[in-house]
N, C-alpha and C positions, 0 to 999 in steps of 0.2 A: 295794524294799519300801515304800518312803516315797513313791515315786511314783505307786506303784499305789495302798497307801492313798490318797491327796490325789485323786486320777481319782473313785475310788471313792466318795466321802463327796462330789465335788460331782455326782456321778451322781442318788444319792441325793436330794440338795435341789433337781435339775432337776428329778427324777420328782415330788417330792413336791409343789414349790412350782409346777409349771409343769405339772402335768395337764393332757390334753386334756379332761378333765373337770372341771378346776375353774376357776371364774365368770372369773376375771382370763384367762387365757390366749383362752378362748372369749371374751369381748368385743374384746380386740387383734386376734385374728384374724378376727372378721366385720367388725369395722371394716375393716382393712387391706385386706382382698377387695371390700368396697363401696367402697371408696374409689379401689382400682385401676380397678373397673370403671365407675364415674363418671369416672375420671379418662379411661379408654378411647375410653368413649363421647364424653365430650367432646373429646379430641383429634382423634377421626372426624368427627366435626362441626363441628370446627375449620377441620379440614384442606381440607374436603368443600367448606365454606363458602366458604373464602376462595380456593380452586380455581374459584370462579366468577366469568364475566362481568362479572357487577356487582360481585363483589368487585375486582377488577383498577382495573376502571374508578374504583375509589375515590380511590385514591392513584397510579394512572399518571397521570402529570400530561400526555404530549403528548396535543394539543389536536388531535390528528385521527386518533389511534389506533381510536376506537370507527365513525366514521363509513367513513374508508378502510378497516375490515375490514368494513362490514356493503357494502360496493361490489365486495367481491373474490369471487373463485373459491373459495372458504373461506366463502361464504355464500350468495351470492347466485348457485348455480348451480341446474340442472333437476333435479338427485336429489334436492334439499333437504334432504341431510345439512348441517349445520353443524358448521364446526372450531372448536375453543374457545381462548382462549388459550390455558392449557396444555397444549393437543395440542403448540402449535408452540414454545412457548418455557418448555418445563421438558423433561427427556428424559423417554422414557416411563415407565419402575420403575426400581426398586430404591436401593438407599442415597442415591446420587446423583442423583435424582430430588429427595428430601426436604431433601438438605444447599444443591441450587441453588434451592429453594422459598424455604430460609430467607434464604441470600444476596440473590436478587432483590428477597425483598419488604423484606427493609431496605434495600434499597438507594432502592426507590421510596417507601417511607416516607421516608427520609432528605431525598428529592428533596421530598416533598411539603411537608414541614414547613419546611425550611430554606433552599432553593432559591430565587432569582426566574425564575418561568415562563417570562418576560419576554426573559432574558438566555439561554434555553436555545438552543444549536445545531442550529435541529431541522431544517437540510436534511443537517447530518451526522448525524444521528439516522436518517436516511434511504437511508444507503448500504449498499452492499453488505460494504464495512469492517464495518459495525458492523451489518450483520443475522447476518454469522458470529458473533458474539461473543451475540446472543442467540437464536439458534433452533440445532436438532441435527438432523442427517444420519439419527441414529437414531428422531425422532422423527417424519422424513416417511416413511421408511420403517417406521416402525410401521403406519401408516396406507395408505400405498402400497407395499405387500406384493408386488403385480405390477407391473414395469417396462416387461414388454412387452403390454401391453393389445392387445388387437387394431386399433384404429384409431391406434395411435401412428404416426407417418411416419418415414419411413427415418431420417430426420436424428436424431429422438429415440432411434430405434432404437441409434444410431453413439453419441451424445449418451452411452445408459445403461450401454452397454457398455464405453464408454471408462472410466467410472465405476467400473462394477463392478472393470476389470482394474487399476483403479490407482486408489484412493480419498484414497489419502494427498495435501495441498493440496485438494482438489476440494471446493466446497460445494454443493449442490443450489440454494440461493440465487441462485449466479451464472447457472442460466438459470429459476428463477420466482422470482427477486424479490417481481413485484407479486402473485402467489399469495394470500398472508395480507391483503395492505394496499395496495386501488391506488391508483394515482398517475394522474390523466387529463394531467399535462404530462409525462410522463415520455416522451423521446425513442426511439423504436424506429426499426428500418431503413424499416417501411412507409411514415413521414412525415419523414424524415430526407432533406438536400439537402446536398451538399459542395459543388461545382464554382458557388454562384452568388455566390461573392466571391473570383474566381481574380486579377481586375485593376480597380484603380480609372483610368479610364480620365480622369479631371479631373488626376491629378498626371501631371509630364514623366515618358516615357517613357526608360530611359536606351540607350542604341545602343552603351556600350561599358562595358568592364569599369575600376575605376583603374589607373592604373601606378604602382608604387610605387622609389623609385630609393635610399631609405636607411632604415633599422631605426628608425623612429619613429609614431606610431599613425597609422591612416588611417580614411577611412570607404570598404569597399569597394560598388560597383554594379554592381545584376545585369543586364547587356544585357536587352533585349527586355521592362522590367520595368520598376514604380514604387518598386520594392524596394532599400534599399540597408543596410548595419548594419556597425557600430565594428568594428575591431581594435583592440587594446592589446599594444603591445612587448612581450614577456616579458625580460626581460634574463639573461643564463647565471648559473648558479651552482653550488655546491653545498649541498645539503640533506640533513637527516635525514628516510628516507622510515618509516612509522609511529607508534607510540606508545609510551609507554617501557613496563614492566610496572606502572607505579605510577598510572596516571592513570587515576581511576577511573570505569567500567562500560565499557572498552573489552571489545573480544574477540580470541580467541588469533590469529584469521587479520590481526591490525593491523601482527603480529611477526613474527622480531623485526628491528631497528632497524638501517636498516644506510645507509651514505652514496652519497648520489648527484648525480653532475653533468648540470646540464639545459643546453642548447644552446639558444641564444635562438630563439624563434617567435613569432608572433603567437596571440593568442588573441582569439576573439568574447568583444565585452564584457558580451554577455547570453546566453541559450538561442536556439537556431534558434528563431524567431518563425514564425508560422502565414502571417504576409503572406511569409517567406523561403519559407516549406515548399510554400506553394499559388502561388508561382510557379514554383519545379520543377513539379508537378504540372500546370500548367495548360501548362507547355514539354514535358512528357516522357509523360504520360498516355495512357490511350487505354481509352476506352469498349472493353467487350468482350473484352478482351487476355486471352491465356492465362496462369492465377499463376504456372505453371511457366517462362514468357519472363524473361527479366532484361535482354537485350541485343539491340540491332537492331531501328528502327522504321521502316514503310514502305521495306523495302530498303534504308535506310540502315544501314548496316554499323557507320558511325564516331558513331552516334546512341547516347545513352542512353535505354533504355526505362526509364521513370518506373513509379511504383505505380498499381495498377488499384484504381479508386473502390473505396471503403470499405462495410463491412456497417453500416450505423449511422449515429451521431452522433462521431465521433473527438473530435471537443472537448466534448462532453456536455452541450452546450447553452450552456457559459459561454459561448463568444463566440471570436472567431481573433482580429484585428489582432497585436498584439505581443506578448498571450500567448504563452508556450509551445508550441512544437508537440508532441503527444502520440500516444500508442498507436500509432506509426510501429514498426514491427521493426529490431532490429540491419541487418538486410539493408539493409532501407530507407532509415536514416541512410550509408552506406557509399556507397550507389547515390547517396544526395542529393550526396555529397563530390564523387564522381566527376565528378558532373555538375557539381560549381562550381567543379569543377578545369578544367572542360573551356570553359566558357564565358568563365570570366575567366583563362584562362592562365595561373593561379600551382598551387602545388600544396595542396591544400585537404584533410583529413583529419578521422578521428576525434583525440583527444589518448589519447597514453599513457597510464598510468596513473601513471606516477613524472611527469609532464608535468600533470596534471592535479592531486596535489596539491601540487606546488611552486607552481602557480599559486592553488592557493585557500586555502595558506597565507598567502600574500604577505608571504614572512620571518619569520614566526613559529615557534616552536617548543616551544604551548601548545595543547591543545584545539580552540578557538579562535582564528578570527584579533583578536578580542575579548578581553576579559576575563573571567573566567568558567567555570566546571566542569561537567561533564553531572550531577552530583547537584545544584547551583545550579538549575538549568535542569529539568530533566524533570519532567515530570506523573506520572509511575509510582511509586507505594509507597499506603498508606494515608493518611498525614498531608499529602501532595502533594493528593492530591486532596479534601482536606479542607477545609486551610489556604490551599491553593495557592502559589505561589513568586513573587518578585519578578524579571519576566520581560521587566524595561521595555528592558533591552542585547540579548539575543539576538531581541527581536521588532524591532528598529530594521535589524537583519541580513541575518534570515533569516524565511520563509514557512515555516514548519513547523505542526504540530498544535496549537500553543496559536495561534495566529494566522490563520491561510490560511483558516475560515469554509470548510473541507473542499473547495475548488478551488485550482488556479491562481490566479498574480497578477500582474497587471501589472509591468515591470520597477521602475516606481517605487514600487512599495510599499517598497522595502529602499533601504537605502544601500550602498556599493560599498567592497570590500576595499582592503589596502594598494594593488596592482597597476591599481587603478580597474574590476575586475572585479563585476559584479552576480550573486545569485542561486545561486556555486559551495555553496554550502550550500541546501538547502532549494528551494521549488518545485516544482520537477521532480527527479529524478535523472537523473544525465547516464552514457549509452553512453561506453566506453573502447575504445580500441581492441585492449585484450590479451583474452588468452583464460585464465579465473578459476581458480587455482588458492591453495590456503590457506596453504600452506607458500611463497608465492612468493620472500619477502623472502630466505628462511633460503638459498635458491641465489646468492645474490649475497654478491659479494667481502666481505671481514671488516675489521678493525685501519683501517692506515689508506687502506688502497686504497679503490678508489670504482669505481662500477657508472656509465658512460658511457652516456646515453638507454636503460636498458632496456628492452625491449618484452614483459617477460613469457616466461609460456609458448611453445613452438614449434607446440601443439593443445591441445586440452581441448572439453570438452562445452558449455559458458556461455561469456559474455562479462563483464568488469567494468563494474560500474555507481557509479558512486561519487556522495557528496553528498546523502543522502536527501532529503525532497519534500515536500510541505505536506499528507502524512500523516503523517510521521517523528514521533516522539518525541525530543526534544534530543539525548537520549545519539548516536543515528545521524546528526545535521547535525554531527558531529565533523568538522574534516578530513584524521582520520586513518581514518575510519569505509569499512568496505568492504561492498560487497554484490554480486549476482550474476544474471542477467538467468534467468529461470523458462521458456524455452520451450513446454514443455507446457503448464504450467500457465495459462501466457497466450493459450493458443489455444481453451480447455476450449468456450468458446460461440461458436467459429463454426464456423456452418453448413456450411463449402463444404469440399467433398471434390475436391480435397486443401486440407488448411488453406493460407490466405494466408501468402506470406512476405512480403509489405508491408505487413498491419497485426496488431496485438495485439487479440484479442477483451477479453483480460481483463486488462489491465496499461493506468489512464490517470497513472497516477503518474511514466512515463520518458521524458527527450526525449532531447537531447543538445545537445554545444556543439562548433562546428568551431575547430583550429586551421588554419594557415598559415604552411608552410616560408619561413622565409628563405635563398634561395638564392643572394646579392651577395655 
């Protein structure tokens, strides 16, 4: 009864004090209504506004953003439609649309005011890396609604389709690129030359491979070549192969933790070099050759047939000499082996994967063969890339994402592990020779028994790749850090039917590095 009286009596003083007829109520509410709807209006005109061209250009600070897009197919084509910035780099509606508006444009506000223009990265601002991370799959397809146009050619046809039945990894980016924003040096297959630096013909020629007679480093030479590169003794041991649960930002495929005895080899003291790779290539090649060949050239039976010329640029303009070799295929490092097994008489291989970080630990059993943690080290969080991190140990190392200027790098950019090993973290990622599985560790012996040269898996779908590359983020140039070779995904933009098994259209981030059996 008391509560209903109390309802009741403030019933009463709502009706009476808060009429829709009386002055006070009426003024709150046409205020409130005009002020939504100025508030409305000007958020439309806000949004409207700063969705524009010359809005963009305000505060986008790179310096050739406005020019290479008024050069591109996005403006400067014969229908004279024009795409706008935000066709390509916000998605097209809804929630998500307005929540990446607000993100972007602080983000380029942030840039404009606080940044020096000076010091920006803007040939990695340039990549295909980081044109995923700012345009959407949903927004070219807003706009191109039809994939199979009538004058599309067979290849694009293959191209959209492949697309359509498997979109997941796949960005539209990876075959238009220059689409939005061209690039007139940008290297395509039509002006692209491999084969005119196969041999420098001013250094000695070598006529024979070395012989080596006792377990100590050598420099080996490649017959019929100007080519020659380090080994380093690995000496045997036992090690703890991944990372404990406790060391932070690893991931669950690092585990778990189990012991292993390595058998001494030799290991290359840097990455297959482009001057090693393009003397295979220049001894085993052959213009015209079919991709589906692997073996037998010129009726030579006991010949290795090498990789057939490349779609492109394979080193992407940086340059070969002692850089890295890249976008080569698991296949095609394997074939390399075979063939330097076969030339220099020893037995030449990819490295294990328990062989691979024993060696790029070099006795360690930290992170790092360093000092130092992947939270220390990584660029990823907010305040990371704000503040930034004291990066002066892991950049003396390793070529990774704070350092590598978005290429390769010479082997002397880095200093060399306990082992006198260059580059096993960071650069390139290096080919293993097991076949990738996540749970591998947890198959191998327990307490205090020990796993003798594992080699992995007996099949699987992938290969291991280990050592991330001078796209990595710290946390991944661990050398407990695992990864896994993407087949499809790395064939997405080439053209030839059936795809190459000797080169990667879309992977220039992987090489490898060869061991060598000691067999005295």
């Amino acid at each position: 009864m008391g509560k209903k009286s109390w309802l009741s009596r403030l019933g009463m003083r709502v009706r009476k004090g808060w009429s829709f007829k009386g002055s006070h109520f009426r003024f709150v509410f046409f205020t409130g209504l005009f002020t939504g709807i100025v508030l409305l209006l000007f958020s439309h005109k806000l949004m409207e506004y700063t969705s524009t061209d010359s809005s963009c250009e305000i505060c986008h600070v790179h310096p050739h953003s406005t020019s290479s897009w008024k050069m591109s197919a996005h403006y400067g084509n014969t229908s004279g439609v024009v795409v706008h910035c935000v066709d390509c780099h916000l998605p097209p509606d809804g929630v998500r649309h307005y929540t990446e508006k607000v993100r972007t444009g602080m983000k380029d506000v942030f840039s404009k005011v606080f940044k020096d223009e000076s010091k920006i990265d803007w040939d990695a601002k340039s990549t295909i890396e980081h044109a995923k991370k700012i345009t959407y799959n949903e927004s070219c397809m807003h706009c191109h609604q039809n994939l199979f146009q009538l004058d599309l050619t067979q290849k694009g046809v293959n191209a959209h389709l492949e697309f359509l039945d498997d979109p997941e990894g796949k960005h539209c980016v990876q075959c238009h690129l220059e689409v939005g924003h061209y690039d007139p040096d940008a290297i395509h297959a039509k002006n692209a030359s491999f084969a005119d630096e196969l041999m420098d013909t001013d250094k000695e020629i070598y006529t024979e491979a070395t012989a080596i007679t006792e377990f100590k480093d050598f420099t080996e030479t490649i017959p019929k070549s100007t080519v020659s590169f380090d080994m380093v003794a690995i000496p045997e041991a036992i090690y703890t192969i991944g990372s404990p649960d406790k060391e932070s930002m690893r991931k669950d495929d690092e585990g778990p933790q189990r012991r292993i005895k390595i058998k001494q080899f030799f290991m290359a003291k840097i990455e297959v070099t482009w001057n090693e790779y393009m003397a295979f290539f220049s001894q085993t090649g052959a213009e015209g050759k079919s991709e589906t060949s692997t073996t037998g050239r010129k009726g030579d039976t006991d010949a290795i047939t090498g990789a057939t010329p490349p779609w492109g640029a394979p080193d992407q303009g940086w340059g070969k000499g002692s850089r890295p070799a890249i976008t080569m295929t698991h296949h095609a490092a394997e074939v390399y082996c075979q063939w330097l097994s076969q030339i220099t008489g020893k037995k030449y291989r990819l490295p294990t994967e328990a062989e691979w970080e024993y060696a790029s630990r070099g006795g360690s059993e930290t992170p790092y063969f360093f000092e130092g943690r992947a939270k220390d080290y990584t660029g990823e969080g907010f305040f990371k890339k704000l503040f930034g991190a004291d990066t002066s140990t892991i950049a003396s190392y390793v070529v990774y994402n704070g350092n590598s200027q978005s290429k390769t790098q010479e082997p002397g950019a880095v200093l060399a592990n306990p082992f006198g090993l260059k580059n096993m973290l960071g650069n390139v990622a290096e080919f293993c020779s097991d076949w990738y599985a996540a749970d591998v560790y947890s198959s191998y012996p327990t307490g205090n028994k020990v796993a003798v040269n594992p080699k992995g898996p007996a099949s699987g779908a992938e290969h291991v790749i280990r050592g991330g590359s001078f796209l990595s983020d710290a946390k991944d140039v661990r050398s407990s850090s695992r990864d896994k070779t993407q087949r499809v995904n790395w064939l997405v933009t080439d053209p030839q039917i059936p795809k190459s098994i000797w080169w990667y259209s879309d992977s220039r981030h992987v090489g490898f590095r060869v061991v060598c059996e000691w067999a005295l």
